[in-house]
N, CA, C and O atoms as a GROMACS GRO file, in nm:
protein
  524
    1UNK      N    1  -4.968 -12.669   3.047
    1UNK     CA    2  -4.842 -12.671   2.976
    1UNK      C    3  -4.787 -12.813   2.965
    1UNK      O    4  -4.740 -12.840   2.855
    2UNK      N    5  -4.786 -12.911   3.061
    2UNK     CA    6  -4.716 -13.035   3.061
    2UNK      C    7  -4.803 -13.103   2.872
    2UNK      O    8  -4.763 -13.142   2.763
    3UNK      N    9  -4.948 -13.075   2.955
    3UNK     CA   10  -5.034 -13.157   2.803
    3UNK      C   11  -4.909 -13.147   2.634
    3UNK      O   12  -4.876 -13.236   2.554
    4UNK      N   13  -4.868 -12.982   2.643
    4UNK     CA   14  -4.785 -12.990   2.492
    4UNK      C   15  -4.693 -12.991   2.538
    4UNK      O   16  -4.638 -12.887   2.502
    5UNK      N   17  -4.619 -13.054   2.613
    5UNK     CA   18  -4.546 -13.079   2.658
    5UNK      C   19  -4.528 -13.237   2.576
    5UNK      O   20  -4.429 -13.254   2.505
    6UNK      N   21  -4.610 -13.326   2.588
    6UNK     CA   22  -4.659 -13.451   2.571
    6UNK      C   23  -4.670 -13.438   2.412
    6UNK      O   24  -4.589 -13.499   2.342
    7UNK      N   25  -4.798 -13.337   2.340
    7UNK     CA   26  -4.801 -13.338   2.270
    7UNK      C   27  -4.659 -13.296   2.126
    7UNK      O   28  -4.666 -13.322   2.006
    8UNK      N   29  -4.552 -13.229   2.200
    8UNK     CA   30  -4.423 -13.207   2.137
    8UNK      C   31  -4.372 -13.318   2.159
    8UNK      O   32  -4.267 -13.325   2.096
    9UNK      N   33  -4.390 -13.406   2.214
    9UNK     CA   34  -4.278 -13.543   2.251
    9UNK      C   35  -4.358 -13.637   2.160
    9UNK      O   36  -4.296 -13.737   2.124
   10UNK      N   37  -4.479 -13.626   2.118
   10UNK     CA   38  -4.545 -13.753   2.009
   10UNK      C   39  -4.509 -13.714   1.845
   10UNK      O   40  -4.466 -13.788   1.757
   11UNK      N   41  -4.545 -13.568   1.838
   11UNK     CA   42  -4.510 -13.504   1.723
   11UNK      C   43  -4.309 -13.552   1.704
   11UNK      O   44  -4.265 -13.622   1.613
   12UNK      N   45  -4.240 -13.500   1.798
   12UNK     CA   46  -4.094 -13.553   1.724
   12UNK      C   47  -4.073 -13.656   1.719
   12UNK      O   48  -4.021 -13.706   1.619
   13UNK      N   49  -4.108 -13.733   1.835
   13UNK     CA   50  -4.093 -13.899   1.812
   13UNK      C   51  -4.145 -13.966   1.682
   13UNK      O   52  -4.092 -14.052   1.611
   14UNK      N   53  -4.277 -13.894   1.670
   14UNK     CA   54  -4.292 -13.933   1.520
   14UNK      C   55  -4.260 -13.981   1.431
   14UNK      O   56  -4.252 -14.095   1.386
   15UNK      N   57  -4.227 -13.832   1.390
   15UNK     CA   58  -4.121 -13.766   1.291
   15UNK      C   59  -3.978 -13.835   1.273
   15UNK      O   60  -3.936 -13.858   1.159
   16UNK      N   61  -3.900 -13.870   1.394
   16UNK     CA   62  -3.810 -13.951   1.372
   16UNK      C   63  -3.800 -14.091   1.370
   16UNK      O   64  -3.704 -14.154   1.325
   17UNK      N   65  -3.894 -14.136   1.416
   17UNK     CA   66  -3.887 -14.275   1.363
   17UNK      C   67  -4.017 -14.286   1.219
   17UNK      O   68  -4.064 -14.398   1.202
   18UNK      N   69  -4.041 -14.231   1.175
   18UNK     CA   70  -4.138 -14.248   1.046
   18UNK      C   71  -4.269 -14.285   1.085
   18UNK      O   72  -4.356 -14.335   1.014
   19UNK      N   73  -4.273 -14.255   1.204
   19UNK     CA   74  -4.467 -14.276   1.184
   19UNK      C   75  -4.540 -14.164   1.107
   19UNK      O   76  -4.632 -14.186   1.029
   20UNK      N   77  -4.490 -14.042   1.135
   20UNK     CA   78  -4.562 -13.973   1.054
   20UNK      C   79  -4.555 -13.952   0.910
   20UNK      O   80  -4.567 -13.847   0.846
   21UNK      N   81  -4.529 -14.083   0.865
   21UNK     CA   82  -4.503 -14.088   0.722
   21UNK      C   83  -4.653 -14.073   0.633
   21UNK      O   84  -4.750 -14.130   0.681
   22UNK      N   85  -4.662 -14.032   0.562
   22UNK     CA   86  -4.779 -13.920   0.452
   22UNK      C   87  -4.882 -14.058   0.426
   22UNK      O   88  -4.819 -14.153   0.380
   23UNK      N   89  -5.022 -14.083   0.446
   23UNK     CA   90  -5.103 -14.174   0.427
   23UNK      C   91  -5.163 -14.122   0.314
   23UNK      O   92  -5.216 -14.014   0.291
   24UNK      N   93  -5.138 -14.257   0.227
   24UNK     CA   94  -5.193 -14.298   0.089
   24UNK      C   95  -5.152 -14.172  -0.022
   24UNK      O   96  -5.045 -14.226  -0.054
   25UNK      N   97  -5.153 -14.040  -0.110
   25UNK     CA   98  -5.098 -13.980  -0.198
   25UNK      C   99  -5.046 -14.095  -0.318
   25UNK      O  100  -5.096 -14.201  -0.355
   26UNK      N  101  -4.938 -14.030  -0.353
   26UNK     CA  102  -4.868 -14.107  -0.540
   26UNK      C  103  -4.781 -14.215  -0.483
   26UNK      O  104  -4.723 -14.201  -0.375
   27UNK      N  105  -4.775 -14.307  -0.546
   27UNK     CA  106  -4.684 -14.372  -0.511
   27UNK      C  107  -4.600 -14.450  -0.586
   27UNK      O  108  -4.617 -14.385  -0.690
   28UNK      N  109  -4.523 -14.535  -0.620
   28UNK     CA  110  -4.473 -14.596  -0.704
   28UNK      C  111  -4.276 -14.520  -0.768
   28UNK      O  112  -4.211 -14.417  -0.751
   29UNK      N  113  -4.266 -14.594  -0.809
   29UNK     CA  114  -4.136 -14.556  -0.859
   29UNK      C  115  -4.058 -14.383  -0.861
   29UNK      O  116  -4.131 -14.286  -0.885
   30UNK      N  117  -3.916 -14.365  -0.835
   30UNK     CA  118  -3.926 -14.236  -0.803
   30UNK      C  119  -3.884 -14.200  -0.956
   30UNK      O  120  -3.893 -14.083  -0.991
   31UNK      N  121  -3.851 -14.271  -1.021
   31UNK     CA  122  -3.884 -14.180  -1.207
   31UNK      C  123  -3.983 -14.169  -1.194
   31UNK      O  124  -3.966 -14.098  -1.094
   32UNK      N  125  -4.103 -14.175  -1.203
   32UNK     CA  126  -4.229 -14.137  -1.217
   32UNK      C  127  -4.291 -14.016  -1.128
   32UNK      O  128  -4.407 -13.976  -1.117
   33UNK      N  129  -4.181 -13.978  -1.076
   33UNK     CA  130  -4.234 -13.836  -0.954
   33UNK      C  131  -4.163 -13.718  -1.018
   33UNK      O  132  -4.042 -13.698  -1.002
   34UNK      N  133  -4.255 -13.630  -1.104
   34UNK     CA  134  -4.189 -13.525  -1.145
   34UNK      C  135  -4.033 -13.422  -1.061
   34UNK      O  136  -4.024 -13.416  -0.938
   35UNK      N  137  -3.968 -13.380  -1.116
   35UNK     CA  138  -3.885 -13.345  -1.006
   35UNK      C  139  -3.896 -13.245  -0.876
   35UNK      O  140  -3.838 -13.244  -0.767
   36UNK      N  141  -4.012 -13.148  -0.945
   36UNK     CA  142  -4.043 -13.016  -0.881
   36UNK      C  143  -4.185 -13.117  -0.739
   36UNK      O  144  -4.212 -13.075  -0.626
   37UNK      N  145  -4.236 -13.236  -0.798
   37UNK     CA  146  -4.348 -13.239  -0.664
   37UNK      C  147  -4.249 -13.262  -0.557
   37UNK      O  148  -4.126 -13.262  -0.554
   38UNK      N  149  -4.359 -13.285  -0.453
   38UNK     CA  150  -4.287 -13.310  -0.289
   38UNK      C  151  -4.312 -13.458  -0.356
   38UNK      O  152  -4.378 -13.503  -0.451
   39UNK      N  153  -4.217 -13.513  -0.250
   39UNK     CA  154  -4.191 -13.697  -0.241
   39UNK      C  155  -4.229 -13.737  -0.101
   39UNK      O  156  -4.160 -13.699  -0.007
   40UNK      N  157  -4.298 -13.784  -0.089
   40UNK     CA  158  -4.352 -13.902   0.016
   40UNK      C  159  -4.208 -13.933   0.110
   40UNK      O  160  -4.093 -13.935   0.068
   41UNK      N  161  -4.264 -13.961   0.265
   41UNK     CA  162  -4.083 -14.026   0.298
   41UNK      C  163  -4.089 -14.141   0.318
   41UNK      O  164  -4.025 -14.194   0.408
   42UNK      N  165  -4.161 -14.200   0.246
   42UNK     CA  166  -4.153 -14.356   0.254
   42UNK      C  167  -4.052 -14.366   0.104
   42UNK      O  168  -3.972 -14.457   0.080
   43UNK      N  169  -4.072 -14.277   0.037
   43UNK     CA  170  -3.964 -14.247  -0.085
   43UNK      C  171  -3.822 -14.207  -0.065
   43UNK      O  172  -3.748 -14.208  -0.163
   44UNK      N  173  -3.782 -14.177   0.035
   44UNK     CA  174  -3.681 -14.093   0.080
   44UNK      C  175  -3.562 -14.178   0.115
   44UNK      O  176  -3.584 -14.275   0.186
   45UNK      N  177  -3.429 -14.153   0.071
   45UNK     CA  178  -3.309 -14.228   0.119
   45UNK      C  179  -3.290 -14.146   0.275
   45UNK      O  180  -3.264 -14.213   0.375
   46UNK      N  181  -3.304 -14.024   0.280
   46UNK     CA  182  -3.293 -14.002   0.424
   46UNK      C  183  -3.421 -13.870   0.448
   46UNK      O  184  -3.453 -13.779   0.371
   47UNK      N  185  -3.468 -13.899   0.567
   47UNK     CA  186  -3.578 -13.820   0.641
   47UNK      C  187  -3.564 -13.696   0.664
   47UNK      O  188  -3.470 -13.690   0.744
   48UNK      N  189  -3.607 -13.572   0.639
   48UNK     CA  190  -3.588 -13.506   0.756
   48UNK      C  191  -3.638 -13.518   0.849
   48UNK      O  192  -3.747 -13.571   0.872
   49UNK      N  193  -3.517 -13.436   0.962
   49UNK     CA  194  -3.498 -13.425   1.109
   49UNK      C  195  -3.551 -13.322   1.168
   49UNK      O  196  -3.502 -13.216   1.129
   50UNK      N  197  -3.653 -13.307   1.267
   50UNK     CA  198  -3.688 -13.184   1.352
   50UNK      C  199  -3.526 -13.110   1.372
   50UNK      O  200  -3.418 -13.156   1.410
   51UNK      N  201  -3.569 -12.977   1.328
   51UNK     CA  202  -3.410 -12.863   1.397
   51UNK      C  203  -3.447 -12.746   1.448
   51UNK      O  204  -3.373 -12.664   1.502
   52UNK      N  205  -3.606 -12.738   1.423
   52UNK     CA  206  -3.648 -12.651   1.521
   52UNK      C  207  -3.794 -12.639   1.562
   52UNK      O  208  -3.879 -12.657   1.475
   53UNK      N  209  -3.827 -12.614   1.670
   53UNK     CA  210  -3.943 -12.692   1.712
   53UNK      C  211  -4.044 -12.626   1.763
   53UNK      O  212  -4.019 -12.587   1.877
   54UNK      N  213  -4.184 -12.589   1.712
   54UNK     CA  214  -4.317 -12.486   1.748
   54UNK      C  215  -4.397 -12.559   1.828
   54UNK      O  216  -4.445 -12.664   1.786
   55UNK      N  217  -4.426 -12.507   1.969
   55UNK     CA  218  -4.532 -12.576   2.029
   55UNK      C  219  -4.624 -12.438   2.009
   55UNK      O  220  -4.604 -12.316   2.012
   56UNK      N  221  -4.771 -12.556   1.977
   56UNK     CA  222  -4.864 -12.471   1.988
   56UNK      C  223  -4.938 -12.434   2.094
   56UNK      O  224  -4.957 -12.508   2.190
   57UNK      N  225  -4.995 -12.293   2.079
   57UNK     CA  226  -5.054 -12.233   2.191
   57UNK      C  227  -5.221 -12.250   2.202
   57UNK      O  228  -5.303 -12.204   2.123
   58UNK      N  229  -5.249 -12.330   2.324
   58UNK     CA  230  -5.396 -12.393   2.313
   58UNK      C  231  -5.427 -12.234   2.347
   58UNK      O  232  -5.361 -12.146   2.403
   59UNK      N  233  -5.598 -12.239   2.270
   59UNK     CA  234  -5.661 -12.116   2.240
   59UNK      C  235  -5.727 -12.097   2.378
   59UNK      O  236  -5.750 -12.195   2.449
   60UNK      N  237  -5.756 -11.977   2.412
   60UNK     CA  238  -5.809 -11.904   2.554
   60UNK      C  239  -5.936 -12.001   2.478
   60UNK      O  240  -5.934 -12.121   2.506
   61UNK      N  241  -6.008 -11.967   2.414
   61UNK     CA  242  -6.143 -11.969   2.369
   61UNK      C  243  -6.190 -12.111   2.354
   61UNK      O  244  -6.308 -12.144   2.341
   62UNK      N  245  -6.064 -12.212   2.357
   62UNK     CA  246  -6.120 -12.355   2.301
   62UNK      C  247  -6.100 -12.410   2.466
   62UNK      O  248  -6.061 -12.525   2.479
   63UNK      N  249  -6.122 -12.343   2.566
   63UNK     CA  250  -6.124 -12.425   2.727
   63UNK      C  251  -6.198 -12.501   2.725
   63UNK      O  252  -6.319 -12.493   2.700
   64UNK      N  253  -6.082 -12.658   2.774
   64UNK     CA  254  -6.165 -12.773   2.779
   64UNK      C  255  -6.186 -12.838   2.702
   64UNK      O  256  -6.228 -12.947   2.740
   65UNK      N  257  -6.172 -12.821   2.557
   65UNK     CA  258  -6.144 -12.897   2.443
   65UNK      C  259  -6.029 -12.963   2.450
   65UNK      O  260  -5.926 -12.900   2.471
   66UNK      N  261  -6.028 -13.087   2.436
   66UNK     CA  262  -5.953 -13.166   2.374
   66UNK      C  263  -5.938 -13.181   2.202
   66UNK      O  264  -5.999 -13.103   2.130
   67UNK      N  265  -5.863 -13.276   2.154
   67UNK     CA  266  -5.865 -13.269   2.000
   67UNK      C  267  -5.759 -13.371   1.987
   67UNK      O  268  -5.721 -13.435   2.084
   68UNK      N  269  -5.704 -13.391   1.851
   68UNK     CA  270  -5.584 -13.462   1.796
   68UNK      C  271  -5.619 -13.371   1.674
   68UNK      O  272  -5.732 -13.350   1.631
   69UNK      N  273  -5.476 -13.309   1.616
   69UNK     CA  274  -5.505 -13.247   1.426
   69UNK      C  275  -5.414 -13.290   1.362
   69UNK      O  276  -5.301 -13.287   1.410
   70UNK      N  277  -5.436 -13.341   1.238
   70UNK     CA  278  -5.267 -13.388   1.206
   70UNK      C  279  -5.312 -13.294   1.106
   70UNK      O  280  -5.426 -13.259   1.076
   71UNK      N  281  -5.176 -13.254   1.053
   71UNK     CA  282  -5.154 -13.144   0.968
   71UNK      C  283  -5.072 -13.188   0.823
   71UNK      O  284  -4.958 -13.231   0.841
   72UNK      N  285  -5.119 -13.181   0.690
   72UNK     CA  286  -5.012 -13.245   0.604
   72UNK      C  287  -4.891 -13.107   0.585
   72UNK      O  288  -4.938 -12.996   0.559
   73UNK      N  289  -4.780 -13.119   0.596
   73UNK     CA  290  -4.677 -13.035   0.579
   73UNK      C  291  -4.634 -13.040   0.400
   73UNK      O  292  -4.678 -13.120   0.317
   74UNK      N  293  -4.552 -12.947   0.379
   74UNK     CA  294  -4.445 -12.986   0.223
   74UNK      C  295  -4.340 -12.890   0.250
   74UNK      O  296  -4.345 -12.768   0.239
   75UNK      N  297  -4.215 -12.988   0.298
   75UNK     CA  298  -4.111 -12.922   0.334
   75UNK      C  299  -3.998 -12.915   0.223
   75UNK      O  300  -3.952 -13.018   0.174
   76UNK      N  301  -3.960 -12.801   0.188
   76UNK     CA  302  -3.879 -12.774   0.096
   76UNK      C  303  -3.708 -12.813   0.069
   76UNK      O  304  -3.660 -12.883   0.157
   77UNK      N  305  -3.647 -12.787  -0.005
   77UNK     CA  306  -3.515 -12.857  -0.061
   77UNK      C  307  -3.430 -12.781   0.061
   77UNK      O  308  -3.338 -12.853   0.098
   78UNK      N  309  -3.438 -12.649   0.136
   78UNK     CA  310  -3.372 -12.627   0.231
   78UNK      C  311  -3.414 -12.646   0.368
   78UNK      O  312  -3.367 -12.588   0.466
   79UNK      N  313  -3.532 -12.753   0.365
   79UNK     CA  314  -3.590 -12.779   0.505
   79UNK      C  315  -3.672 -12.682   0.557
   79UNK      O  316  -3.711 -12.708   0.671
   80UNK      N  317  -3.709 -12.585   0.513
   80UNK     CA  318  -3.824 -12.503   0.596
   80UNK      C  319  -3.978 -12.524   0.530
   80UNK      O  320  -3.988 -12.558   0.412
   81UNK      N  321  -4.112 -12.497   0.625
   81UNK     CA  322  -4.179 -12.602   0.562
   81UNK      C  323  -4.274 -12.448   0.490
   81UNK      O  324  -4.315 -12.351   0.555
   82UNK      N  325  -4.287 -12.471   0.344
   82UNK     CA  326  -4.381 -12.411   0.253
   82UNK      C  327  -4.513 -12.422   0.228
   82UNK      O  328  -4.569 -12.362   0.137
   83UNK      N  329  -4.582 -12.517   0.325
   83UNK     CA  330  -4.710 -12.516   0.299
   83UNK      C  331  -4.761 -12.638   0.409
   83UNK      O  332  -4.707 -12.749   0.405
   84UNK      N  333  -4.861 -12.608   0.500
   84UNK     CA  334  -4.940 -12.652   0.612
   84UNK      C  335  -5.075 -12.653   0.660
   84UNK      O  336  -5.097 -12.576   0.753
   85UNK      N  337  -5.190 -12.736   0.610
   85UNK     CA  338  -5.261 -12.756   0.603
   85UNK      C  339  -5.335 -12.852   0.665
   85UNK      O  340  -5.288 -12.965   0.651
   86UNK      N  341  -5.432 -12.844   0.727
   86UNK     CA  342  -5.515 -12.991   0.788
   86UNK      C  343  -5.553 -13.081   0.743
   86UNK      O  344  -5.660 -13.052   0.689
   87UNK      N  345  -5.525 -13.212   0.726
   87UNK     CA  346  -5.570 -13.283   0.710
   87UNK      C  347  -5.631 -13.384   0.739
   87UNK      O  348  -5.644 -13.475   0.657
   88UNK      N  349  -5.689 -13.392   0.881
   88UNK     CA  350  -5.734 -13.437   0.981
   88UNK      C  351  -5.795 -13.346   1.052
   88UNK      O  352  -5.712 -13.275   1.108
   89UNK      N  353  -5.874 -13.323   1.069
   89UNK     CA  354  -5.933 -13.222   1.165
   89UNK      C  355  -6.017 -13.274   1.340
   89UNK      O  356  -6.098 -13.362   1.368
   90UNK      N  357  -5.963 -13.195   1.404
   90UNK     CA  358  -5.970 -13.282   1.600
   90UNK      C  359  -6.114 -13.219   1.634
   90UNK      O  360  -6.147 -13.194   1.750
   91UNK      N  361  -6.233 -13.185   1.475
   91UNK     CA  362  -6.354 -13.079   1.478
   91UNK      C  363  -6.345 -12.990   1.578
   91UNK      O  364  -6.426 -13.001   1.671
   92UNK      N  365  -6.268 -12.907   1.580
   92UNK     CA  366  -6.252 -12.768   1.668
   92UNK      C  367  -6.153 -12.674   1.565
   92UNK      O  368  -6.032 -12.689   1.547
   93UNK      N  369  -6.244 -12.570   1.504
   93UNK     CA  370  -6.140 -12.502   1.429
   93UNK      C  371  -6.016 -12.412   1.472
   93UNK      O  372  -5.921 -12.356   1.417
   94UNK      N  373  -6.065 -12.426   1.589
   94UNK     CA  374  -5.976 -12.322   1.720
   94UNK      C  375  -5.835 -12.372   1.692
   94UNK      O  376  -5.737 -12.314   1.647
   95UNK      N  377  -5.860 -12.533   1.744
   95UNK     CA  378  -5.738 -12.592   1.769
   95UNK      C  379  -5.644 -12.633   1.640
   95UNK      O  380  -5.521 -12.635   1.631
   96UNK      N  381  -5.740 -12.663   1.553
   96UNK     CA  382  -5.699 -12.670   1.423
   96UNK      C  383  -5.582 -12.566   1.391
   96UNK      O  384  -5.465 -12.601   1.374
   97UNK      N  385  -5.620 -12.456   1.385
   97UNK     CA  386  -5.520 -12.364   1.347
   97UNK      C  387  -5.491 -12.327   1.468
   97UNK      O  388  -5.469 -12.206   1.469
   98UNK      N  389  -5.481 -12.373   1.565
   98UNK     CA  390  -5.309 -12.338   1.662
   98UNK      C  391  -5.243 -12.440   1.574
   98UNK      O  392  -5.157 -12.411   1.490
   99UNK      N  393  -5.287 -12.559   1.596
   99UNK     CA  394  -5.214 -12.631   1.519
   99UNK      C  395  -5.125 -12.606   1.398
   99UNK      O  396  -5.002 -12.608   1.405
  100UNK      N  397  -5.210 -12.576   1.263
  100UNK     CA  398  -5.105 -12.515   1.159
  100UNK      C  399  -5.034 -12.408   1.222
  100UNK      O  400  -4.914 -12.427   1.242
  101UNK      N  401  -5.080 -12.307   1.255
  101UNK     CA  402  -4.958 -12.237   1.332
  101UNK      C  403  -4.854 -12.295   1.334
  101UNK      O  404  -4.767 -12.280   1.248
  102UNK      N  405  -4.844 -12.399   1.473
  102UNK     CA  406  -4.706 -12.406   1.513
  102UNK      C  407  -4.645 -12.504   1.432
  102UNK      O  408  -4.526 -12.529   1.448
  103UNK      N  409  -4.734 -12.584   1.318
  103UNK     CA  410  -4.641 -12.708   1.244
  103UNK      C  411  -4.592 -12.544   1.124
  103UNK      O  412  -4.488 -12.577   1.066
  104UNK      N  413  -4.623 -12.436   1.091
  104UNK     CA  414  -4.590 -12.320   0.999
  104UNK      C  415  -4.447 -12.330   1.029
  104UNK      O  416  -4.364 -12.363   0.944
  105UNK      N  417  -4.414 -12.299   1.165
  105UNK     CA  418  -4.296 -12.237   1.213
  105UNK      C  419  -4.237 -12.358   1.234
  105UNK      O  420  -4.154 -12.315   1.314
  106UNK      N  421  -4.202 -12.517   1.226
  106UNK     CA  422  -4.127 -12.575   1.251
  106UNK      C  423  -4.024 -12.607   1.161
  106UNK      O  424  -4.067 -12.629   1.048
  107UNK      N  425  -3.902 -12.617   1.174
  107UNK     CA  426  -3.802 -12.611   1.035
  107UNK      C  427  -3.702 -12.767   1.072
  107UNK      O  428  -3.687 -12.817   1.183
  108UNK      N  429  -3.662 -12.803   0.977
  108UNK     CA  430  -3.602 -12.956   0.918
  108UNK      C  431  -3.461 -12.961   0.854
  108UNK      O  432  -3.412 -12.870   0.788
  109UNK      N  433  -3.392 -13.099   0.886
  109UNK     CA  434  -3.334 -13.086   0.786
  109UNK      C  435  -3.399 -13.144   0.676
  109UNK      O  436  -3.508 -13.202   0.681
  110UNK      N  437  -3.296 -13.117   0.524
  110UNK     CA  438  -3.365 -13.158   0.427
  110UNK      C  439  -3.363 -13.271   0.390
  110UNK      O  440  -3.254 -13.327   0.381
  111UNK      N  441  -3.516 -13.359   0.348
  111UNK     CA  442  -3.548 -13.510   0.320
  111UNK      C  443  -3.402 -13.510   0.190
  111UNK      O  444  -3.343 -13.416   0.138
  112UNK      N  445  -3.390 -13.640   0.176
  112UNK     CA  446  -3.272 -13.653   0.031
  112UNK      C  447  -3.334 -13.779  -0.063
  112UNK      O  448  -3.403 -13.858   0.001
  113UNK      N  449  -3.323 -13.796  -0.154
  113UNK     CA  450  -3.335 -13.920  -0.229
  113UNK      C  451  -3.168 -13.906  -0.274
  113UNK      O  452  -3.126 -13.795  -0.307
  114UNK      N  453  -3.098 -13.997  -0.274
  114UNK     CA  454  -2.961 -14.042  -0.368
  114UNK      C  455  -2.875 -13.947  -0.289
  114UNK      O  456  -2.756 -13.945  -0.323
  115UNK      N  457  -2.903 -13.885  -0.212
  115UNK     CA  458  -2.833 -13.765  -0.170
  115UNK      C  459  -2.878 -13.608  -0.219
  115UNK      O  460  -2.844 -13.510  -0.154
  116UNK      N  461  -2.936 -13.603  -0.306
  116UNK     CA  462  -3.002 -13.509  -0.350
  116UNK      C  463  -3.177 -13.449  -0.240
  116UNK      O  464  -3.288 -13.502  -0.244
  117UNK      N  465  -3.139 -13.347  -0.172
  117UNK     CA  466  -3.270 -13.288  -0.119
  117UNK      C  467  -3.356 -13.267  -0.192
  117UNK      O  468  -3.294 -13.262  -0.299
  118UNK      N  469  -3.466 -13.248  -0.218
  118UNK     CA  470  -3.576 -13.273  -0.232
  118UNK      C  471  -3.702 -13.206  -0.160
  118UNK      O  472  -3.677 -13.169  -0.045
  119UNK      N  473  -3.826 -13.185  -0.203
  119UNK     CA  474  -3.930 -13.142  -0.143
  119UNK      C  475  -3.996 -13.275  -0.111
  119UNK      O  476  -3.999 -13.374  -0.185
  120UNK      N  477  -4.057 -13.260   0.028
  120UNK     CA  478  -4.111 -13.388   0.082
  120UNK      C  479  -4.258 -13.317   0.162
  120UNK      O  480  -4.272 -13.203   0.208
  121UNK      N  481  -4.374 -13.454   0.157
  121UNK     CA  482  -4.468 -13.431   0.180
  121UNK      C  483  -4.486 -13.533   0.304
  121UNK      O  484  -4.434 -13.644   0.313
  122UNK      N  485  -4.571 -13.472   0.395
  122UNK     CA  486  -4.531 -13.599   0.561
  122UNK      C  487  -4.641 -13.501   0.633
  122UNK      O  488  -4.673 -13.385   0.605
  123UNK      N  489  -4.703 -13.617   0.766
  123UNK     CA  490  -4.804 -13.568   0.806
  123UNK      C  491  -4.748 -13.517   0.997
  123UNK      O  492  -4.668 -13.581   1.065
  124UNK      N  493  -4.815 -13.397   1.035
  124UNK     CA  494  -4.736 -13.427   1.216
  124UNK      C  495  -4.866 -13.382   1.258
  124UNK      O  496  -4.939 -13.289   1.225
  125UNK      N  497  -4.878 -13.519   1.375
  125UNK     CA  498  -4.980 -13.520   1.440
  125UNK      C  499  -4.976 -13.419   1.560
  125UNK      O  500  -4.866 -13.384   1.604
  126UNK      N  501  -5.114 -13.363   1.625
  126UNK     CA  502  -5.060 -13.249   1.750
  126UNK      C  503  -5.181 -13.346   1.834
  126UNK      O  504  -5.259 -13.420   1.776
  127UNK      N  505  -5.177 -13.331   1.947
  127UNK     CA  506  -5.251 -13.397   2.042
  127UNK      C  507  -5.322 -13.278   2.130
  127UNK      O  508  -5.248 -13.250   2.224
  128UNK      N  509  -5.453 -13.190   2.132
  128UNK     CA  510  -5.453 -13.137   2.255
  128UNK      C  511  -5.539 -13.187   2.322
  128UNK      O  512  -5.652 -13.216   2.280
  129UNK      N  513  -5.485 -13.208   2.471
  129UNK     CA  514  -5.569 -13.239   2.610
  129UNK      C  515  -5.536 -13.144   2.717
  129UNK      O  516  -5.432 -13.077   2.724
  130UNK      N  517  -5.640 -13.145   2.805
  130UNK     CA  518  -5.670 -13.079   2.873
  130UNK      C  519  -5.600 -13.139   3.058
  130UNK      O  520  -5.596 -13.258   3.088
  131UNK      N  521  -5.560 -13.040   3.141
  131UNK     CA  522  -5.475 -13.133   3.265
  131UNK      C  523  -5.589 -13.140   3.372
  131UNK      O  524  -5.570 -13.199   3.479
   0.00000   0.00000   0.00000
């Protein structure tokens, strides 16, 4: 338990200071970002904020595996996230999807450009090790 313990303290720290900001995707000017895509938060006048928080449950079956998965998220105009996917894989499919799992269930506030929320695209890393 301490391990995601660790691994929830890298994932929010993240998240709030912008490391887990979305590697490489569209980039360039925000006229040029249709209104309906997600926006990058390197695009963003303000971030969302972790407001509620999924630790994942290491699998009976993956004992002894370690991993890292980062997961790309697309969190929506009211902060809950609509779509979670791997994009990094820690090669253990086990852990992989604990992973999406618990980045499924984590909810935000909403990213803003100008003040206006927005759908935003951002990556959260999960760490599993073993004690």
């Amino acid at each position: 338990m301490k391990a995601f313990s660790y691994v929830l303290l890298v994932a929010f720290l993240s998240v709030l200071c912008g490391c887990a900001a979305e590697q490489g995707g569209e980039s360039g000017p925000m006229a040029s970002v249709e209104a309906k895509a997600p926006v990058s938060v390197q695009d963003l006048t303000k971030r969302p904020e972790i407001t509620k928080y999924a630790s994942p449950e290491y699998p009976k079956e993956a004992k002894g595996v370690e991993g890292k998965t980062i997961v790309k998220l697309v969190i929506d105009e009211n902060g809950a996230v609509s779509d979670a996917a791997v994009e990094v894989s820690s090669g253990n499919d086990l852990l992989d999807k604990a992973a999406v799992k618990a980045a499924s269930d984590f909810e935000f506030s909403p990213g803003e450009v100008d003040g206006k929320a927005v759908k935003v695209t951002m990556m959260l890393p999960f760490k599993f090790q073993t004690e």
